[in-house]
C-alpha positions as CSV (number, residue, x, y, z in Angstrom):
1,X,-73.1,37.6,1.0
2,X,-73.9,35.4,-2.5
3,X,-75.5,32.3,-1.6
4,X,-74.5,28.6,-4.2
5,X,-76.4,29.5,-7.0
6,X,-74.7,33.2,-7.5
7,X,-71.1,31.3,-6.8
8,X,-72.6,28.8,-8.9
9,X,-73.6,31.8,-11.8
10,X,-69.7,33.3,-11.2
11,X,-68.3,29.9,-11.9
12,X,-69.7,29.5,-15.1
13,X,-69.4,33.5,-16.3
14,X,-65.6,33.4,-15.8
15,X,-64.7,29.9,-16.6
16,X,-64.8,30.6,-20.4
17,X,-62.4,33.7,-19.9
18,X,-59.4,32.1,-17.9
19,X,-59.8,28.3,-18.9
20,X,-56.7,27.1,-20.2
21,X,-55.2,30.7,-19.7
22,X,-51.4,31.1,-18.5
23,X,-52.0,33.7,-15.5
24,X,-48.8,36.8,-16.2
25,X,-49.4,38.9,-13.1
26,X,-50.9,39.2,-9.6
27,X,-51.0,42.2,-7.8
28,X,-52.4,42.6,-4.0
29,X,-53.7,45.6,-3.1
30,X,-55.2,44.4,0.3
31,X,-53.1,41.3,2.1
32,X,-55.8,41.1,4.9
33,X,-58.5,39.2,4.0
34,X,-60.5,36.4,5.2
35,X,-57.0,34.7,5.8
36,X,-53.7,36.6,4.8
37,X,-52.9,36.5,1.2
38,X,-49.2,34.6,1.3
39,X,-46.3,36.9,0.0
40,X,-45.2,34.4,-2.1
41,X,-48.6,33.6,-3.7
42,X,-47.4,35.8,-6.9
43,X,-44.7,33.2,-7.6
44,X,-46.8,30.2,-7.0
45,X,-49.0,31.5,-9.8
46,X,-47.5,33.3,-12.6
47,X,-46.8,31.6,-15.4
48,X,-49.2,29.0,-14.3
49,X,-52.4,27.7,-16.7
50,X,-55.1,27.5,-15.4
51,X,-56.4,23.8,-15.7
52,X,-59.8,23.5,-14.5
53,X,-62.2,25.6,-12.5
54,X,-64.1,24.2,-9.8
55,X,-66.6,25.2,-6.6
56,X,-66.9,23.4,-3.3
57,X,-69.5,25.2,-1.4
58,X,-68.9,29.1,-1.7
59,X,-65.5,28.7,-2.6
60,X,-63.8,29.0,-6.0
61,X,-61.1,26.6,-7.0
62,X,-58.8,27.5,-9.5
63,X,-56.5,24.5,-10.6
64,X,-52.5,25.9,-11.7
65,X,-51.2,22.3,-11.7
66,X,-48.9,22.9,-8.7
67,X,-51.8,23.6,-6.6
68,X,-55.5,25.4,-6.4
69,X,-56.4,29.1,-5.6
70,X,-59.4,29.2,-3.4
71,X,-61.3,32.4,-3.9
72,X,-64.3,33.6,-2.0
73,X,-66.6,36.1,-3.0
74,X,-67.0,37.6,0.6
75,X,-69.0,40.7,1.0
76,X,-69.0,42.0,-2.2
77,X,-70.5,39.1,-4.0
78,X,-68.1,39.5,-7.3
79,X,-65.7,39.1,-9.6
80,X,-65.1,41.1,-12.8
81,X,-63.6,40.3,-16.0
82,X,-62.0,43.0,-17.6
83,X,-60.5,43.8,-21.0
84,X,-58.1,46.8,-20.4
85,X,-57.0,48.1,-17.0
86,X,-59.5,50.5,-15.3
87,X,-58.8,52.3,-11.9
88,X,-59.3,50.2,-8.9
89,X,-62.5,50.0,-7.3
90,X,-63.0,50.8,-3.5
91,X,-63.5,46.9,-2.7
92,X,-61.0,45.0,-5.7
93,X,-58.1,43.2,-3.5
94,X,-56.6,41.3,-5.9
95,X,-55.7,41.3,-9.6
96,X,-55.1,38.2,-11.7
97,X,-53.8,38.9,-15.5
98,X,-53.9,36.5,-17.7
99,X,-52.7,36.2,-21.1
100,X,-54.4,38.1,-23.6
101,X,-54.9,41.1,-21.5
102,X,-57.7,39.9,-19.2
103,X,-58.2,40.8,-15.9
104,X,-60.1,39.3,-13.1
């Protein structure tokens, strides 16, 4: 499980790729994780910017305006930015798009 400073290191390695960025699609591939993923949480965020980026503890905050997306890194210990879709990985849950074609 990452410990602060590799949250820390993710923070600052995506932060330049989805500041400011208007997030166009979410797609869940696994709803049961730490808690369940809402089935609503696609319309909370698409076509929401993504203000600031923020950590508290091991969490990930993503600021939409409306509200915050709290990500942790679980297990895995990762989050990858992507320019093009790939196949799916045995451990990638969830999808965020952004504009411009990045995935995270």
């Amino acid at each position: 499980m990452p410990e602060l400073p590799e949250v820390e290191t993710t923070l600052r390695g995506i932060s330049p790729h989805i500041q400011g960025k208007l997030i166009t699609r979410l797609t869940v591939r696994e709803s049961r994780l730490r808690w369940p993923v809402p089935d609503d949480l696609s319309g909370r965020l698409i076509k929401r910017r993504v203000k600031r980026l923020s950590r508290r503890g091991k969490y990930l905050l993503v600021d939409v305006g409306s509200g915050q997306l709290m990500i942790h890194l679980g297990m895995s210990g990762s989050l990858r930015i992507i320019q093009s879709r790939c196949p799916p990985q045995k451990h990638d849950h969830i999808d965020l798009e952004f504009e411009g074609n990045v995935l995270l």
